[in-house]
N, C-alpha and C positions, 0 to 999 in steps of 0.2 A: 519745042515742047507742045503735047496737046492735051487741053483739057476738054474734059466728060463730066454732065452730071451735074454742073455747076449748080451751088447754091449759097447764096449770100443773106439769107436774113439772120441775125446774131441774135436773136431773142433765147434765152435758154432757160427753163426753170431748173430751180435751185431742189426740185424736189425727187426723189430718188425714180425718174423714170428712166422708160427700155428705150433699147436702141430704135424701135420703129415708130418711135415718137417722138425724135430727138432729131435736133439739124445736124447735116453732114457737111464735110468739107469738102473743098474743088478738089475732084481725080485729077493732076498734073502731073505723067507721065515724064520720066527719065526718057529724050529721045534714042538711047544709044539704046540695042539687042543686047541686055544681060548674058540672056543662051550662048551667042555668037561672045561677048565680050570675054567670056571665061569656061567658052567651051572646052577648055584642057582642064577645066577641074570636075566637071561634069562627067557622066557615066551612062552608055545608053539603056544600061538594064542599074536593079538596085544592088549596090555593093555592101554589104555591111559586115563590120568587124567588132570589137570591144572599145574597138577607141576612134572610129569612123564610121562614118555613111553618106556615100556618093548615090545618086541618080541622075535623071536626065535634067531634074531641079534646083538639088538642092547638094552643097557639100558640106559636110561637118568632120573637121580633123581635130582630138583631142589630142593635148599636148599636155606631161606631166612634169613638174617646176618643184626643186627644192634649193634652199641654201639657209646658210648662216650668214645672220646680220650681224652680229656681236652685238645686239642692242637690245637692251631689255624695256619693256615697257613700265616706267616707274609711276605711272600716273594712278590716281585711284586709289592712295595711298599706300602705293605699291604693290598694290591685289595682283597687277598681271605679274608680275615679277614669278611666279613660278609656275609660268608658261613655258620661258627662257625667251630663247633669243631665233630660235629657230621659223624659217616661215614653210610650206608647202603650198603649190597653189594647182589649179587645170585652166590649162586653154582654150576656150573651144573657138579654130577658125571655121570662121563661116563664109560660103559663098550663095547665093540663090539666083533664082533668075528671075523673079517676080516679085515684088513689094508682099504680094500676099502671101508668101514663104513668111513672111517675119509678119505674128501673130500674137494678140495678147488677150487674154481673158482672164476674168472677175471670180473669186472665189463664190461657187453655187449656180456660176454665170448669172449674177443676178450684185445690179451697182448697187453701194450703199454702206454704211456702217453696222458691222456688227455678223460679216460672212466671212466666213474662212475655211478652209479647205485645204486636203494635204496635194503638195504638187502633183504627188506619183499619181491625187487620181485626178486630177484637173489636165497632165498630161495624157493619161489614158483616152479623158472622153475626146481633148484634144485631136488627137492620132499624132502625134509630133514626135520628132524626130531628136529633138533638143528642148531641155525644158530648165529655165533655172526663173526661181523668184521675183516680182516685179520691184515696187517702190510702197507699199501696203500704203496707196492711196487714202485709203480712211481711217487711218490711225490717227490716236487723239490730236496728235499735234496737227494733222494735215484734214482734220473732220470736214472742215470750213473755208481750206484753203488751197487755193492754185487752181489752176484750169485743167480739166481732165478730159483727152481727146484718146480714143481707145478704136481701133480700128480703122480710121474716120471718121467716127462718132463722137459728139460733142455734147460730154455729159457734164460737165461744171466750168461756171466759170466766173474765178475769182482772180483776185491777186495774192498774192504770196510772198514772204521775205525770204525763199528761197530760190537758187537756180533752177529753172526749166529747160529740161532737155526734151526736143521734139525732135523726133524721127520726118520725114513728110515723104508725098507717094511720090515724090521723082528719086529717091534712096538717099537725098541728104540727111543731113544730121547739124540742128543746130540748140544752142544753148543759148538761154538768155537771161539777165541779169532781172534783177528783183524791178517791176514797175516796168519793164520792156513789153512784155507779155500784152496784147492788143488782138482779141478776140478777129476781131474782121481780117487784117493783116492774115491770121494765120489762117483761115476759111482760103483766104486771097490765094496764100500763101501753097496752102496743097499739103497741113499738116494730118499725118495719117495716125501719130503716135505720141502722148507726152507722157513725161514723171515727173515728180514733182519732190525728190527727194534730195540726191544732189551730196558733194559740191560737183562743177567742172573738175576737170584734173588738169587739163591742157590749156593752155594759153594758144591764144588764134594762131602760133606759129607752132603747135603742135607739141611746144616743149612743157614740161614737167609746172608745174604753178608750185610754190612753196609759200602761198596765204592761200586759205580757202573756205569761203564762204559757209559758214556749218556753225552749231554748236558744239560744246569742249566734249561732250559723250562722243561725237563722233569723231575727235580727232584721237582719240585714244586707239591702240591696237586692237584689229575686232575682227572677227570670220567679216570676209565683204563678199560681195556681188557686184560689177561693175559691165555696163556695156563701152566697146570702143566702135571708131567709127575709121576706117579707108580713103573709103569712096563710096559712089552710091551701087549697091551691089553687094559691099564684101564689108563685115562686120568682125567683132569678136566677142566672147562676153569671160570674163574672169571668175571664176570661183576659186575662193582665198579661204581655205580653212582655219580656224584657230580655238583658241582656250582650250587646247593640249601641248605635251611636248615636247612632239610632231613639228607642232604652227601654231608658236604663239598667236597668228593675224596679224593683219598690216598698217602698218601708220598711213596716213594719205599720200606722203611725200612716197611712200617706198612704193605704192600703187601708180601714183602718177607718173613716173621715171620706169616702170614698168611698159605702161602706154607709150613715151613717150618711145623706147629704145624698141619697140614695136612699129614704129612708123606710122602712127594711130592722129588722126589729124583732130578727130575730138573724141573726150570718154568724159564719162559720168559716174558716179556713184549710186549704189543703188539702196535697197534693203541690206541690211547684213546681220548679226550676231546668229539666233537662235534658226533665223528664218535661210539664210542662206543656205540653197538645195542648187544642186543641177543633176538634171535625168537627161542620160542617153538611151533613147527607145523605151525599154523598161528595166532597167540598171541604173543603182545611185552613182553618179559617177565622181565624186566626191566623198571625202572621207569627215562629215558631219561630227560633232563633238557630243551630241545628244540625238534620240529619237527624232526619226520625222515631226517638225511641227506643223501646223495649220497655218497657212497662210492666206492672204486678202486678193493677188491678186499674180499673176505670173507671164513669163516672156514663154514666148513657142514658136521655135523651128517646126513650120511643118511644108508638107508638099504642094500649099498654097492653093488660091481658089480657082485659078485660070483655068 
């Protein structure tokens, strides 16, 4: 492994500044060549279709998913119940060749409570290639809590009764339980990415989890957003449409066995109901139940900064 860059002071104010005044984590390079590692999914000019986009960087294969559960969603005093039973979802596999292909930015580009912004133009100023919703870091319930690490920038840092899923610059992907979470560790660590919304879906043996860390709104069927994790390199991220029916939306468990039958070694949950978007280039590439909403904060494929 090599690391660039290093910087270890954890001091961080709680008060809404920028990136060029905020401590950064250790650059701790993956030693394997991405490029070379998945040079057959790779492209030496740009390929683009309706439901792909290969270059010499970056690959994104959308994949479109329907079926019947025979399972109705009875909770909520049986409000979803005439959804039905039906679910639709989109794939998108990803592959890159550089950490800074997998990108994320703040509604207004600007951290804090109280910005939002629709994807399509946060993808735009972007240039991304793939775009779907983040974890809406400063919503009420999360105003004050978790640690929030955004590029390798290290803009809050709290603790949280929620799971934390951190990306970091060698392309792993780890998740950690409530009270794990240790600011200097992850400087240490080489974390490039967190969210703070949750739950896990996978258990460390990559299989399906059926308890999961949340509250009951979330275990109900809901349009989701979910990223999964490979290896370091190759990702996926899930858009699950619902409350139509199309797609009722999905319970955790039918998400996580999802992941799991996927060969997905870890996945997360993200934002979901209103806010769940995914852009391909500049096409919705999902079939939304309402208008574009405003969102706080979002993920981006793009052709990375190298």
């Amino acid at each position: 492994m090599k690391k660039m860059d290093e910087q270890t002071e954890v001091q961080i104010e709680d008060t809404e500044g920028q990136s060029d005044s905020l401590q950064r984590t250790n650059i701790t390079m993956d030693t394997q060549d991405w490029h070379k590692k998945f040079a057959d999914k790779f492209t030496d000019q740009v390929v683009s279709t309706d439901t792909s986009y290969t270059s010499p960087n970056v690959s994104v294969q959308l994949s479109y998913h329907q079926y019947d559960t025979g399972k109705l969603d009875k909770s909520n005093s049986g409000k979803h119940e005439k959804y039905g039973t039906k679910i639709s979802y989109v794939l998108a596999d990803i592959y890159v060749g550089d950490i800074t292909c997998f990108q994320t930015a703040f509604a207004k580009d600007t951290y804090g409570v109280g910005y939002s912004e629709k994807l399509t133009d946060m993808s735009a100023r972007m240039k991304s290639i793939l775009a779907v919703n983040g974890d809406s870091y400063s919503n009420n319930r999360h105003e004050d809590n978790g640690t929030i690490i955004r590029n390798g920038v290290i803009y809050r840092n709290k603790q949280t009764t929620e799971e934390t899923c951190v990306l970091n610059w060698d392309g792993t992907m780890d998740i950690y339980q409530p009270g794990q979470v240790d600011l200097q560790q992850l400087v240490d660590r080489g974390a490039y990415q967190s969210w703070i919304f949750g739950p896990g879906l996978l258990d460390e043996n990559g299989k399906a989890k059926d308890k999961f860390l949340t509250w009951d709104y979330i275990r109900q069927s809901h349009p989701r957003t979910a990223i999964g994790y490979y290896e370091p390199g190759h990702y996926c991220l899930l858009l699950v449409d619902g409350r139509q029916k199309s797609s009722r939306g999905m319970f955790l468990d039918e998400m996580a066995k999802v992941f799991e039958d996927l060969g997905c070694k870890a996945a997360y949950n993200l934002d979901g109901g209103h806010c769940s978007f995914m852009i391909l280039k500049d096409q919705v590439a999902n079939h939304p139940y309402k208008p574009e909403h405003e969102v706080e904060d979002g993920i981006f494929i793009t052709e990375g900064l190298a």
